[in-house]
N, CA, C and O atoms as a Maestro MAE file, in Angstrom:
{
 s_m_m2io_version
 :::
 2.0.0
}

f_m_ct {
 s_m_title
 :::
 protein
 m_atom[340] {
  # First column is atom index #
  i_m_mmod_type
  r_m_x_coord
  r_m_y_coord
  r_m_z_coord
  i_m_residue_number
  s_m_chain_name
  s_m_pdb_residue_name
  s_m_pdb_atom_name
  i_m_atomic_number
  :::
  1 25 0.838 -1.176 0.000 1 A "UNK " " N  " 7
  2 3 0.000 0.000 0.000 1 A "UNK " " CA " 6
  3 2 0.890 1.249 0.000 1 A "UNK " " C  " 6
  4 15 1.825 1.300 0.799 1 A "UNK " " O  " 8
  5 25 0.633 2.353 -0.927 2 A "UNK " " N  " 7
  6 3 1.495 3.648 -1.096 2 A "UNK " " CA " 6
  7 2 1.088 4.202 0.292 2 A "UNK " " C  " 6
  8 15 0.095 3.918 0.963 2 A "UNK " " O  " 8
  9 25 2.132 5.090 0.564 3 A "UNK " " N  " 7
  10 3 2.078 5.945 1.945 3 A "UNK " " CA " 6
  11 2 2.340 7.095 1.207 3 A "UNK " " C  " 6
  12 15 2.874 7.136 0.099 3 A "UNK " " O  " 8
  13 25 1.734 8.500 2.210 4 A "UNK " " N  " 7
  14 3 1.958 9.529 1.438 4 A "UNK " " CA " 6
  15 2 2.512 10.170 3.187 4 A "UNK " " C  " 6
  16 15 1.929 10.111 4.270 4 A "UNK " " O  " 8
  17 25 3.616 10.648 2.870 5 A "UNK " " N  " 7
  18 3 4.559 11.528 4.123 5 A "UNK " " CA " 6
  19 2 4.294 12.682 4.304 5 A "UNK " " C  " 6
  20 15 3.881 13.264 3.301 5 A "UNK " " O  " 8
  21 25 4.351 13.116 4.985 6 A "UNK " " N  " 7
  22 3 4.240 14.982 5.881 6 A "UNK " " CA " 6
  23 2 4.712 15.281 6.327 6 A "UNK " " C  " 6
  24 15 4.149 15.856 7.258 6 A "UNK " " O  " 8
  25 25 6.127 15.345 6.357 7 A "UNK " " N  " 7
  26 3 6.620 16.612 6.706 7 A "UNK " " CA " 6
  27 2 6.362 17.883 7.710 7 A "UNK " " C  " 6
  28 15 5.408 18.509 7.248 7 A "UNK " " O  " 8
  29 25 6.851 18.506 8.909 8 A "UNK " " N  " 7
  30 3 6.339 19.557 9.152 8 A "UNK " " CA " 6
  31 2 7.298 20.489 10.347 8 A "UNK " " C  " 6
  32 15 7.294 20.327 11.568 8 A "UNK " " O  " 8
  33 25 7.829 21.160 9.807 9 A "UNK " " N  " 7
  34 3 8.830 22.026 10.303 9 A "UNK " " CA " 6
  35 2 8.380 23.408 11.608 9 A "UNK " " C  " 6
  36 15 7.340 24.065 11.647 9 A "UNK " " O  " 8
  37 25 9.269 23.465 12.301 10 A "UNK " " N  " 7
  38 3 8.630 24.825 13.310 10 A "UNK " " CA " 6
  39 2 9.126 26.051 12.299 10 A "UNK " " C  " 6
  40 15 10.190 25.931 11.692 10 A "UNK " " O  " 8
  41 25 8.287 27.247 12.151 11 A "UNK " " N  " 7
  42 3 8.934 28.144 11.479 11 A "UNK " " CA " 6
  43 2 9.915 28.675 11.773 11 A "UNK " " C  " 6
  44 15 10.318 28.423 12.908 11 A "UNK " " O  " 8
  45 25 10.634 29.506 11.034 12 A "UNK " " N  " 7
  46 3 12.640 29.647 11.687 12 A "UNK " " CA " 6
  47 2 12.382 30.475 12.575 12 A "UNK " " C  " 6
  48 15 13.178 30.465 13.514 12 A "UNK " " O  " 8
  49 25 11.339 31.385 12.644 13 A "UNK " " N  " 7
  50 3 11.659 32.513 13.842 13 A "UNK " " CA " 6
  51 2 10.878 32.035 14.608 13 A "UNK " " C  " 6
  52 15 9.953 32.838 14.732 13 A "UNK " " O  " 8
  53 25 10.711 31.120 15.236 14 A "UNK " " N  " 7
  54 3 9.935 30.301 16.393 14 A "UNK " " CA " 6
  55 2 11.480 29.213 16.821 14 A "UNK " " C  " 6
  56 15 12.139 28.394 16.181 14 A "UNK " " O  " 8
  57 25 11.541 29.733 18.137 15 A "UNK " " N  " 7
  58 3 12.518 29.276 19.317 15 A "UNK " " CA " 6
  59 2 12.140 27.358 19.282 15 A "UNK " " C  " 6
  60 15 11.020 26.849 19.270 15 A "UNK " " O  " 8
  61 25 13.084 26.855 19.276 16 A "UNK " " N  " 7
  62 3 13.753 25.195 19.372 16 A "UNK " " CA " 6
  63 2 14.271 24.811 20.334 16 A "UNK " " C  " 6
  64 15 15.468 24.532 20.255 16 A "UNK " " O  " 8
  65 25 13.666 24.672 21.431 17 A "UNK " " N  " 7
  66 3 14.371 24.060 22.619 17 A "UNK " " CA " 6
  67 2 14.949 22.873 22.382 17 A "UNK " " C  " 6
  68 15 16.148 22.723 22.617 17 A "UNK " " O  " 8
  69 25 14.048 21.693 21.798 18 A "UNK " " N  " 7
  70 3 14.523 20.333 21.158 18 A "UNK " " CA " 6
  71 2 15.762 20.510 20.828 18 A "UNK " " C  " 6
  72 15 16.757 20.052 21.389 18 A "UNK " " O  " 8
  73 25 15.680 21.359 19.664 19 A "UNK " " N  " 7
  74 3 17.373 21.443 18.587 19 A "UNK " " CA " 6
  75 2 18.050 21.685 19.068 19 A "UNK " " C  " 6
  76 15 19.110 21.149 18.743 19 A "UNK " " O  " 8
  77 25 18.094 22.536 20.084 20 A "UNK " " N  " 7
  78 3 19.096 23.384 21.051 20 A "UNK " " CA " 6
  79 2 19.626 22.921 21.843 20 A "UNK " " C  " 6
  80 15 20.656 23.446 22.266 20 A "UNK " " O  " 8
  81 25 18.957 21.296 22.572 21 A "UNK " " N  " 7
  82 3 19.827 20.656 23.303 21 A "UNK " " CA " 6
  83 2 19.945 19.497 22.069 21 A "UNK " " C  " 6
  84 15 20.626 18.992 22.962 21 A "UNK " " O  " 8
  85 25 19.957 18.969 21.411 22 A "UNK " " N  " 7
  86 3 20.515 18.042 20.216 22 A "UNK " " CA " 6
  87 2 21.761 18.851 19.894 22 A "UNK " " C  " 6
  88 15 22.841 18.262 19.859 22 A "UNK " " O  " 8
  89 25 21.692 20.197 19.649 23 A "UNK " " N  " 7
  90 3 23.249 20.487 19.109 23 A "UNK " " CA " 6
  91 2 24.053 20.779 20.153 23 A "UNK " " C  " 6
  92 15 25.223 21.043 19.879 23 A "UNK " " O  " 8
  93 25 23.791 20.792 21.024 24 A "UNK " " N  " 7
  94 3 24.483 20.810 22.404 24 A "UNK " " CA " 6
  95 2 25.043 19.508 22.793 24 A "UNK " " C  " 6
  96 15 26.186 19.595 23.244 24 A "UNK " " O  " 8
  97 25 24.457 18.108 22.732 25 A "UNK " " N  " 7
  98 3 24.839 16.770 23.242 25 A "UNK " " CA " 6
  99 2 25.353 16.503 22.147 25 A "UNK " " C  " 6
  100 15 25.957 15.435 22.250 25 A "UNK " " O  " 8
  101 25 25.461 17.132 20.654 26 A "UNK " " N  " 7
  102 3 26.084 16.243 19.693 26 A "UNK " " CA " 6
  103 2 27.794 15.965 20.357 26 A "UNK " " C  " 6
  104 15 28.190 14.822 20.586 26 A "UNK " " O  " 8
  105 25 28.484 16.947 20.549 27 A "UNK " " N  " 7
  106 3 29.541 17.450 20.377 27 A "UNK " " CA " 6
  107 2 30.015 16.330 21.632 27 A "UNK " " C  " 6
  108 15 30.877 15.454 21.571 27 A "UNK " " O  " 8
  109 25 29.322 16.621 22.511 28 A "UNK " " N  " 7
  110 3 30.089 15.491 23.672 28 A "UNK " " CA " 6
  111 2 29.148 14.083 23.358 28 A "UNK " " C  " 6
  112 15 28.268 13.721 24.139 28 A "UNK " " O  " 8
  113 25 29.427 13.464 22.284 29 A "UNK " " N  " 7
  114 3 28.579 12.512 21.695 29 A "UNK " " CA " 6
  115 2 29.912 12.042 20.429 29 A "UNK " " C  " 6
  116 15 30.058 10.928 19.925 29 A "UNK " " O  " 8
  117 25 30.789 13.361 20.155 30 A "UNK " " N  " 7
  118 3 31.284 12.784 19.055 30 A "UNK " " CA " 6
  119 2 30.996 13.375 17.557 30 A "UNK " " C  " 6
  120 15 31.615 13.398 16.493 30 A "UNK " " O  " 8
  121 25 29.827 13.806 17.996 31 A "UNK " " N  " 7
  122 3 29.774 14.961 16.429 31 A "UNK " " CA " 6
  123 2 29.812 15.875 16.717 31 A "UNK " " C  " 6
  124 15 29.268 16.415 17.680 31 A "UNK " " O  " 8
  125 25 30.769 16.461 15.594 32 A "UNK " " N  " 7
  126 3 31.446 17.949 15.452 32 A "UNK " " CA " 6
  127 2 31.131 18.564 14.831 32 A "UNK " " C  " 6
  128 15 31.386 19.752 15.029 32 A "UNK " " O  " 8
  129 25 30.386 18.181 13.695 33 A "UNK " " N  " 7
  130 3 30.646 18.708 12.138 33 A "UNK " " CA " 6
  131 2 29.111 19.646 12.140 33 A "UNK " " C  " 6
  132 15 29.087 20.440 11.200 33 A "UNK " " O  " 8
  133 25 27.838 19.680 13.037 34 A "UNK " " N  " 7
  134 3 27.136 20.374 12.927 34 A "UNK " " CA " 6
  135 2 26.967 21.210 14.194 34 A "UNK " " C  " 6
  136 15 27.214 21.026 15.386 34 A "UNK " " O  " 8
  137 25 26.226 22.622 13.154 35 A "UNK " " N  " 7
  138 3 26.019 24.145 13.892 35 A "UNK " " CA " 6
  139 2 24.869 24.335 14.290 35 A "UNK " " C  " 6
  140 15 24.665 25.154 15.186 35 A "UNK " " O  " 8
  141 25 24.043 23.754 13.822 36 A "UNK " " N  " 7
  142 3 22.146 24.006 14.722 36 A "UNK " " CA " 6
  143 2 21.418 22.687 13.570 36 A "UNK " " C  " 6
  144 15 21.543 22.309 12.406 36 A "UNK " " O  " 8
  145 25 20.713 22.394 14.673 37 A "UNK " " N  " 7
  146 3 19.674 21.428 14.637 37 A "UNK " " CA " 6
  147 2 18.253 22.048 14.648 37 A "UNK " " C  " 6
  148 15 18.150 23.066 15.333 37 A "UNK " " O  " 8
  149 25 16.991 21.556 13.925 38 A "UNK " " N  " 7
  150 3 16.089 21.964 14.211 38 A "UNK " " CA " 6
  151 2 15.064 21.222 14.005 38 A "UNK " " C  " 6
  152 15 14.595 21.361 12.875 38 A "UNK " " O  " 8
  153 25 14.309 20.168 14.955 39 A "UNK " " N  " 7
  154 3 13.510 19.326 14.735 39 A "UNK " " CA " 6
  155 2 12.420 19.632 14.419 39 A "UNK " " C  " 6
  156 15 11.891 20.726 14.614 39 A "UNK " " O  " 8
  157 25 11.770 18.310 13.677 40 A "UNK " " N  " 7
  158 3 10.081 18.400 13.252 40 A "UNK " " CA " 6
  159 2 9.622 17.583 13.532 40 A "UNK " " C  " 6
  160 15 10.193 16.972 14.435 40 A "UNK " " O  " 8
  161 25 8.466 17.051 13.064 41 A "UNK " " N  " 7
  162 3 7.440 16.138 12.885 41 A "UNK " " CA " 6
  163 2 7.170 15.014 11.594 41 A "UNK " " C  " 6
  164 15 7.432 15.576 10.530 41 A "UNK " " O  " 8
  165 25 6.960 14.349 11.500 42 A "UNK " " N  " 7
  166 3 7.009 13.092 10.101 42 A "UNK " " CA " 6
  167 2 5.195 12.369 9.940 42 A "UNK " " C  " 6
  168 15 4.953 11.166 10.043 42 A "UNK " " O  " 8
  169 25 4.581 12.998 9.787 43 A "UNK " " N  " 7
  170 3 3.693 11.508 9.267 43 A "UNK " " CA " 6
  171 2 3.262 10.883 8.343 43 A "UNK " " C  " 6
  172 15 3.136 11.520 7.298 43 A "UNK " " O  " 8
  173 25 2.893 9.524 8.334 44 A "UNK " " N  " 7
  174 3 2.921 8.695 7.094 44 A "UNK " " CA " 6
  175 2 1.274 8.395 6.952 44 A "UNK " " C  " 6
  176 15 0.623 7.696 7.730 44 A "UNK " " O  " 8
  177 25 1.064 8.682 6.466 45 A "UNK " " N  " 7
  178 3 -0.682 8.309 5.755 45 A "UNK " " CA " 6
  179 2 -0.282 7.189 4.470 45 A "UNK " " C  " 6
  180 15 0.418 7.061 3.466 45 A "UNK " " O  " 8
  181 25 -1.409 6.426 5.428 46 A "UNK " " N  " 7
  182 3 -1.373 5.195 4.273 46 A "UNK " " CA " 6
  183 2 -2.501 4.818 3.429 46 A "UNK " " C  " 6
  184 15 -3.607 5.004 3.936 46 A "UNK " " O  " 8
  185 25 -2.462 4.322 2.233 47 A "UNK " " N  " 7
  186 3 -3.910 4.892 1.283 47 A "UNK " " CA " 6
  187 2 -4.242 3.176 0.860 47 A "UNK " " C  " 6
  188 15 -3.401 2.428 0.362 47 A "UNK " " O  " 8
  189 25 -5.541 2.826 1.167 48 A "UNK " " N  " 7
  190 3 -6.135 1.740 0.565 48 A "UNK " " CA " 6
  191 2 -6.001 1.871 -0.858 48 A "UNK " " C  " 6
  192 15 -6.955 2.520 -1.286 48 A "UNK " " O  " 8
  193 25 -5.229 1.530 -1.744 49 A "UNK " " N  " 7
  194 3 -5.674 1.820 -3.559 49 A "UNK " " CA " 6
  195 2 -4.566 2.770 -3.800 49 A "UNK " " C  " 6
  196 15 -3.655 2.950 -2.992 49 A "UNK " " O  " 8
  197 25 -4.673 3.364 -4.923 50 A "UNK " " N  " 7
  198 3 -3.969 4.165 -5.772 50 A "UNK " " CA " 6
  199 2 -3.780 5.727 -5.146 50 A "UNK " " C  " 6
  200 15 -4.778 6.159 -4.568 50 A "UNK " " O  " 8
  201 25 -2.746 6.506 -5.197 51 A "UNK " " N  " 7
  202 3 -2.909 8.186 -4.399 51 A "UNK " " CA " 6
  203 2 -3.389 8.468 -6.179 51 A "UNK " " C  " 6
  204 15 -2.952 8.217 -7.302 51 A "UNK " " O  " 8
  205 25 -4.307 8.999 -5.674 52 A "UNK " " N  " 7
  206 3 -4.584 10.103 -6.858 52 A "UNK " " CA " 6
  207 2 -4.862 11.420 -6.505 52 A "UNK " " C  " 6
  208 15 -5.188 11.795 -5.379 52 A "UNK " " O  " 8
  209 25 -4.668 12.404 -7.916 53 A "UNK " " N  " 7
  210 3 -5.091 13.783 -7.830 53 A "UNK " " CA " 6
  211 2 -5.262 14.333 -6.105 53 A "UNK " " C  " 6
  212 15 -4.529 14.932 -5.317 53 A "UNK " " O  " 8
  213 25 -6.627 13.765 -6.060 54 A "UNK " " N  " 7
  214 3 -7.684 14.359 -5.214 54 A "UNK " " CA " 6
  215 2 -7.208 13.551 -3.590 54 A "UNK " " C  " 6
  216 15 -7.335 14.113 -2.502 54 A "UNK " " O  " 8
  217 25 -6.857 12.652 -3.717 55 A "UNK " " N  " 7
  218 3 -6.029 11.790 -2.383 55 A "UNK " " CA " 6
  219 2 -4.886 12.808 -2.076 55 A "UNK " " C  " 6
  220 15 -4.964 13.516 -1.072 55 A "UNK " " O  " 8
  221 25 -4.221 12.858 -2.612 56 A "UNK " " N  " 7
  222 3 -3.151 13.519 -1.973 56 A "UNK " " CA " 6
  223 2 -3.699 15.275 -2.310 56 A "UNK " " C  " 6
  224 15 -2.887 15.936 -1.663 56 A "UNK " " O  " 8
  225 25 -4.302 15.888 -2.740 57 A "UNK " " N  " 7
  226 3 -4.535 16.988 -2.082 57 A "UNK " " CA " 6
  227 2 -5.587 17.211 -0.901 57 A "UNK " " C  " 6
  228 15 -5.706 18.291 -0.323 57 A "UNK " " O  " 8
  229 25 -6.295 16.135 -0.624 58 A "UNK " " N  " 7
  230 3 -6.674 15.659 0.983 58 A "UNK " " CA " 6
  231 2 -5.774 15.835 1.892 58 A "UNK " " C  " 6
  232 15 -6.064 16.358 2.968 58 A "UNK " " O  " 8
  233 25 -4.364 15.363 1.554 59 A "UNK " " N  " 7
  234 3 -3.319 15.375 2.350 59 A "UNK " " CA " 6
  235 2 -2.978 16.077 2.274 59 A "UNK " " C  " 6
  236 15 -2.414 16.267 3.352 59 A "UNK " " O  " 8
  237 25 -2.756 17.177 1.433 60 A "UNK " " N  " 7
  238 3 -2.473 18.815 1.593 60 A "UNK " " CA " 6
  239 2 -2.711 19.362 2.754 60 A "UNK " " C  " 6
  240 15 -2.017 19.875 3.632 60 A "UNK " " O  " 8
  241 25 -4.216 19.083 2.539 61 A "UNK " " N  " 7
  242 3 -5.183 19.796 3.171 61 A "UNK " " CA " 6
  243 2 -4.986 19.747 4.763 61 A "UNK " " C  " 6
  244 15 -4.704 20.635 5.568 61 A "UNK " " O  " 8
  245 25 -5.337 17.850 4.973 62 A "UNK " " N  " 7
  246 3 -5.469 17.459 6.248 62 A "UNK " " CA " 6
  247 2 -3.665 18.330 6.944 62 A "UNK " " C  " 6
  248 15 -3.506 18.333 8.165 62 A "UNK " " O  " 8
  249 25 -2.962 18.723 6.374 63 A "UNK " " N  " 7
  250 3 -1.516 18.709 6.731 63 A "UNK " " CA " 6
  251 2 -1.262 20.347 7.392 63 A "UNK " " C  " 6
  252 15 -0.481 20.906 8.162 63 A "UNK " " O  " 8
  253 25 -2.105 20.588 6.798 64 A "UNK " " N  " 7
  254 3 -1.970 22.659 6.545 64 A "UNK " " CA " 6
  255 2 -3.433 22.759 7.577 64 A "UNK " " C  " 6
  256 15 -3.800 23.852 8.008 64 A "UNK " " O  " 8
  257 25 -4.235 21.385 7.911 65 A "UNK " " N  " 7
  258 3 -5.163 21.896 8.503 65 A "UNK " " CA " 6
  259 2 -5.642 21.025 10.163 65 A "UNK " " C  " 6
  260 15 -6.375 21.456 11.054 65 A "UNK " " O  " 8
  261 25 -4.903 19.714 10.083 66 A "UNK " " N  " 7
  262 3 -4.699 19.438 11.060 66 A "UNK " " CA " 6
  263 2 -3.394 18.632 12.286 66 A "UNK " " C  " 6
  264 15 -3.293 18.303 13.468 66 A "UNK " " O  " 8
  265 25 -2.614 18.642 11.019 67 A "UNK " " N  " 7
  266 3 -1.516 17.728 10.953 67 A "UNK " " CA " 6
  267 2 -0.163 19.068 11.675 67 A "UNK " " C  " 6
  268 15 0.703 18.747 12.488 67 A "UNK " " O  " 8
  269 25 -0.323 20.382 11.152 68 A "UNK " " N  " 7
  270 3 0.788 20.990 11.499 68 A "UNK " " CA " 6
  271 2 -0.830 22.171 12.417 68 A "UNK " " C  " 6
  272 15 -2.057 22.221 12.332 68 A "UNK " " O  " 8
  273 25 0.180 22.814 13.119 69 A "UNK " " N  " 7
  274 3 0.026 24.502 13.464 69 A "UNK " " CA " 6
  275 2 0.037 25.454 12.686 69 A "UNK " " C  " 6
  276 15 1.184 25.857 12.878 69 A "UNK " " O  " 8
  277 25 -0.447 26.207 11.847 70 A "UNK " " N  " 7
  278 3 -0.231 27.463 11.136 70 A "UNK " " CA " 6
  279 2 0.195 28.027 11.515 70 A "UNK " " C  " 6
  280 15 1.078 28.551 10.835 70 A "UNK " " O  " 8
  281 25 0.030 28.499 12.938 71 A "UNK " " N  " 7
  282 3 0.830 29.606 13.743 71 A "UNK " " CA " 6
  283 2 2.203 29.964 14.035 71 A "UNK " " C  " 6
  284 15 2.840 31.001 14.222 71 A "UNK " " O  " 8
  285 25 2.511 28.196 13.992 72 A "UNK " " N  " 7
  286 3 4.097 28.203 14.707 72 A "UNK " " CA " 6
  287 2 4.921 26.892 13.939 72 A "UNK " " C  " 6
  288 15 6.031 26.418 14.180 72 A "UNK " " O  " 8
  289 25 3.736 26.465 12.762 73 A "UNK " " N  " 7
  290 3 4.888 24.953 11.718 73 A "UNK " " CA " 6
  291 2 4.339 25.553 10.179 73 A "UNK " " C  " 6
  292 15 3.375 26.208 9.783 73 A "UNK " " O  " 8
  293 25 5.524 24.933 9.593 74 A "UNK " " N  " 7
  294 3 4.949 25.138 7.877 74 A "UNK " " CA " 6
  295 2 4.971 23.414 7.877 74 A "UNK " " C  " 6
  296 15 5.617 22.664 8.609 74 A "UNK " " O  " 8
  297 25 4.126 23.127 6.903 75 A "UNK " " N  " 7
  298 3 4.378 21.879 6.022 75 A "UNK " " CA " 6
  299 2 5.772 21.883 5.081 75 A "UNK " " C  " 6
  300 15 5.772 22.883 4.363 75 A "UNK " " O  " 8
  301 25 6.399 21.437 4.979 76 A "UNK " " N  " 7
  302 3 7.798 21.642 3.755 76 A "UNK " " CA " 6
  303 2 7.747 20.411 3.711 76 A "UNK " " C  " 6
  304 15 8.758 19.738 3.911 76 A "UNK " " O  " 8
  305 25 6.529 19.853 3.435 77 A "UNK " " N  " 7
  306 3 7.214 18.384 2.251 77 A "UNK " " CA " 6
  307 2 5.563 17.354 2.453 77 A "UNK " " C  " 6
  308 15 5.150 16.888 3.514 77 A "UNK " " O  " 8
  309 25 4.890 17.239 1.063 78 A "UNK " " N  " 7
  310 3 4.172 16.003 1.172 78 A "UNK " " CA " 6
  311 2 4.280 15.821 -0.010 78 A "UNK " " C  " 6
  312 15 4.084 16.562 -0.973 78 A "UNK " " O  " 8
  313 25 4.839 14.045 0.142 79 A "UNK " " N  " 7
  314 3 5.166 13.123 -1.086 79 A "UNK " " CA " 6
  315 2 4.515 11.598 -1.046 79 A "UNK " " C  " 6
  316 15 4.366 10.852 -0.078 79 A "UNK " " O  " 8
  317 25 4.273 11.456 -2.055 80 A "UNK " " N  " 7
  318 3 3.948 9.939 -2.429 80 A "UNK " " CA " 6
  319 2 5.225 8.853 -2.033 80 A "UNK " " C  " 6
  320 15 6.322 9.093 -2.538 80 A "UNK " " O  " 8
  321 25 5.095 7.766 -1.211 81 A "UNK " " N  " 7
  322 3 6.403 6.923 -1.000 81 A "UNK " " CA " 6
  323 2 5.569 5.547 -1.649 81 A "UNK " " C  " 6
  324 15 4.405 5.242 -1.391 81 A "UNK " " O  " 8
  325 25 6.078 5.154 -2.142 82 A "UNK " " N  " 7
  326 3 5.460 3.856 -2.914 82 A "UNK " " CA " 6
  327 2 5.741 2.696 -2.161 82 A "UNK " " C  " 6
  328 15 6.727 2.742 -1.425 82 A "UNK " " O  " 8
  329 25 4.925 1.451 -2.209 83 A "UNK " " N  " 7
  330 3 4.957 0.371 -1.745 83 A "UNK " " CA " 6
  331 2 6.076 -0.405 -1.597 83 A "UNK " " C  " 6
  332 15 6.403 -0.998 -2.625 83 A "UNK " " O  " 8
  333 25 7.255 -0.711 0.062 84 A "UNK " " N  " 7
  334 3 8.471 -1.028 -0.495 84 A "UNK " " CA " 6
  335 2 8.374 -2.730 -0.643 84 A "UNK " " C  " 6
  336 15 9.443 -3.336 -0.722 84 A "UNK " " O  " 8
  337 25 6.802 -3.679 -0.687 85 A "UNK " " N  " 7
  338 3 6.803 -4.681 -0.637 85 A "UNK " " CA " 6
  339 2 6.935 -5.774 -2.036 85 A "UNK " " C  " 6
  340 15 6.926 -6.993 -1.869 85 A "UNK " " O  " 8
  :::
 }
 m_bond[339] {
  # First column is bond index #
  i_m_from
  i_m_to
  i_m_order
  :::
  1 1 2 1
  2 2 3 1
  3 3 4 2
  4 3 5 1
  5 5 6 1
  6 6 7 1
  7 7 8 2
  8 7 9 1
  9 9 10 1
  10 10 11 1
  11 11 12 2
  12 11 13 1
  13 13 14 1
  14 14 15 1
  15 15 16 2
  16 15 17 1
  17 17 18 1
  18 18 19 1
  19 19 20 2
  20 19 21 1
  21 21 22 1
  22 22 23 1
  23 23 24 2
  24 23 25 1
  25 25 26 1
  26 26 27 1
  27 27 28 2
  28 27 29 1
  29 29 30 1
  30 30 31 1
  31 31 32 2
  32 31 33 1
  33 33 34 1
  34 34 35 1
  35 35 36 2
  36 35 37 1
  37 37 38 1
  38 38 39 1
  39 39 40 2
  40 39 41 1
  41 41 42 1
  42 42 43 1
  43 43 44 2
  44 43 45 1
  45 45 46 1
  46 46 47 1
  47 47 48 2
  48 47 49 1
  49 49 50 1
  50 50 51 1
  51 51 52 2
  52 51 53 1
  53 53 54 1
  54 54 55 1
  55 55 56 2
  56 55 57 1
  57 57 58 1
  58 58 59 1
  59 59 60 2
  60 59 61 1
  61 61 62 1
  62 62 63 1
  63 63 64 2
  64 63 65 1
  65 65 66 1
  66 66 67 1
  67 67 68 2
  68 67 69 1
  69 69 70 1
  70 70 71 1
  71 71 72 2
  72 71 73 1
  73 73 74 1
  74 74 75 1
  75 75 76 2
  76 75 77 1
  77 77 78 1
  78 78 79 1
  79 79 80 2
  80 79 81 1
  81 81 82 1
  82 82 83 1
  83 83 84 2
  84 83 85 1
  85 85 86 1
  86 86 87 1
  87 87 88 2
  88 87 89 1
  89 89 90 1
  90 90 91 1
  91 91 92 2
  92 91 93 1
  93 93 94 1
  94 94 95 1
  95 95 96 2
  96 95 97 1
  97 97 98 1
  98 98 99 1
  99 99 100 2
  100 99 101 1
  101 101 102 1
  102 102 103 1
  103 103 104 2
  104 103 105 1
  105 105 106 1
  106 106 107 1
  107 107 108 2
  108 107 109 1
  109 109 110 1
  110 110 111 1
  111 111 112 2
  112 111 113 1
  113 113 114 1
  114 114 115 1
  115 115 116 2
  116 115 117 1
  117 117 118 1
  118 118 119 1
  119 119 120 2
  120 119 121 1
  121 121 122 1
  122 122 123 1
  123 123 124 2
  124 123 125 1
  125 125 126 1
  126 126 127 1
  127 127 128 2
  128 127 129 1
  129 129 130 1
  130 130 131 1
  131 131 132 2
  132 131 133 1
  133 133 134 1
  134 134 135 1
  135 135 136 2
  136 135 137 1
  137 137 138 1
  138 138 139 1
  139 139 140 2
  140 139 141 1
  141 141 142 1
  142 142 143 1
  143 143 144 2
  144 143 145 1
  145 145 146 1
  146 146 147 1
  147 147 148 2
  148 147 149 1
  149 149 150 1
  150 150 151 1
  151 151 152 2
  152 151 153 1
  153 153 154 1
  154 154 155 1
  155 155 156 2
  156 155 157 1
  157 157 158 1
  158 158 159 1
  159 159 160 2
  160 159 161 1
  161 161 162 1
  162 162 163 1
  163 163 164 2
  164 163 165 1
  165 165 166 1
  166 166 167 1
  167 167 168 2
  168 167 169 1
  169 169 170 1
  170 170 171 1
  171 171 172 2
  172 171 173 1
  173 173 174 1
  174 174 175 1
  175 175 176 2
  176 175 177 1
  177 177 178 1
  178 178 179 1
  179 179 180 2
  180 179 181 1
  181 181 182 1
  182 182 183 1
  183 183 184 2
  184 183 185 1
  185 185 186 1
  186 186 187 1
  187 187 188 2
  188 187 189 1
  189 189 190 1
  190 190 191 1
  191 191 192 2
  192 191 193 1
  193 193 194 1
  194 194 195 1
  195 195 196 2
  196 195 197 1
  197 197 198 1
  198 198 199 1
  199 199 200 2
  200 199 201 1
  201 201 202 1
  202 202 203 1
  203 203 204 2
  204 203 205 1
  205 205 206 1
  206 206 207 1
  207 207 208 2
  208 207 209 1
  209 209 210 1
  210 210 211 1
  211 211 212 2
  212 211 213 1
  213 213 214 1
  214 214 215 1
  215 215 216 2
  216 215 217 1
  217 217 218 1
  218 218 219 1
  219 219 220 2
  220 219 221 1
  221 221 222 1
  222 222 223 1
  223 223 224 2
  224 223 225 1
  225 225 226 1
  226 226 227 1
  227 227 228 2
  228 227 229 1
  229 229 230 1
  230 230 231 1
  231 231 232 2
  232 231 233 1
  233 233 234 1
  234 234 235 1
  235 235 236 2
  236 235 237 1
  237 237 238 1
  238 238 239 1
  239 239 240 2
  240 239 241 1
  241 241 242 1
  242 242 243 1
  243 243 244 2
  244 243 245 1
  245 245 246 1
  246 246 247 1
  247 247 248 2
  248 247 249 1
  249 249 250 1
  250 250 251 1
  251 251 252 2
  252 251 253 1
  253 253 254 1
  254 254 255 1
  255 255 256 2
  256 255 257 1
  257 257 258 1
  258 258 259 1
  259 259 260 2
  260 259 261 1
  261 261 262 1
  262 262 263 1
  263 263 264 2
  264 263 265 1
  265 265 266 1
  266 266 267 1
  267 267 268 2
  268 267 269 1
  269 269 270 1
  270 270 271 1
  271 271 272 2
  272 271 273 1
  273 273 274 1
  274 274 275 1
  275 275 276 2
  276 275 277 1
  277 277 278 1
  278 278 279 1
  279 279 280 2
  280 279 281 1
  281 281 282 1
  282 282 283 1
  283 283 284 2
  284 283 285 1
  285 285 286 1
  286 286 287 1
  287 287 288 2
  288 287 289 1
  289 289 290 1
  290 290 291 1
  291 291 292 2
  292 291 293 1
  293 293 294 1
  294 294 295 1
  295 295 296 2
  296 295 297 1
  297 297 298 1
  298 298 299 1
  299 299 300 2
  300 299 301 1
  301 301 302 1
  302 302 303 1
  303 303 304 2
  304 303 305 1
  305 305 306 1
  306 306 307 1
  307 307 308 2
  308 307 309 1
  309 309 310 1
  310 310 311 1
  311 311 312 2
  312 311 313 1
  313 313 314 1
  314 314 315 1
  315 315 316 2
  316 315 317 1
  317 317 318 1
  318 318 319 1
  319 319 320 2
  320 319 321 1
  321 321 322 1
  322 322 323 1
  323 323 324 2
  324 323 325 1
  325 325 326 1
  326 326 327 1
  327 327 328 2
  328 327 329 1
  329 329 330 1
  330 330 331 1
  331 331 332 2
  332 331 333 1
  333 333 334 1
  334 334 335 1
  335 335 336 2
  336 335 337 1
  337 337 338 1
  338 338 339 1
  339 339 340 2
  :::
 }
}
């Protein structure tokens, strides 16, 4: 069954406590090589049948309307992931 992903980011001028201690423990962890972290959210919607047209702009929708915050997340990413069976 295709899954369709979501993506959903805090906007940049909205404060990251999460990231802020991730780039903080990297370093005494062993990684060096990064300067700021900034976590999100992932979900996978899974579709009985085929994504079409109108399926995945459901998922637009549901994403921008219940899936993220407007206030304080953007969506930056919904994609079709195809069946890895």
């Amino acid at each position: 069954m295709p899954r369709i992903v979501v993506d959903v980011m805090l906007k940049p001028e909205i404060l990251d406590p999460q990231g802020k201690a991730i780039v903080g423990a990297l370093p005494r962890l062993g990684f060096n090589a990064f300067s700021s972290v900034r976590q999100g959210k992932r979900f996978e919607l899974t579709v009985d049948g085929e994504v079409t047209d109108e399926i995945l702009a459901q998922a637009r929708s549901a994403a921008e309307t219940m899936l993220s915050n407007p206030v304080i997340e953007d969506v930056v990413n919904v994609e079709v992931v195809a069946d890895q069976s």
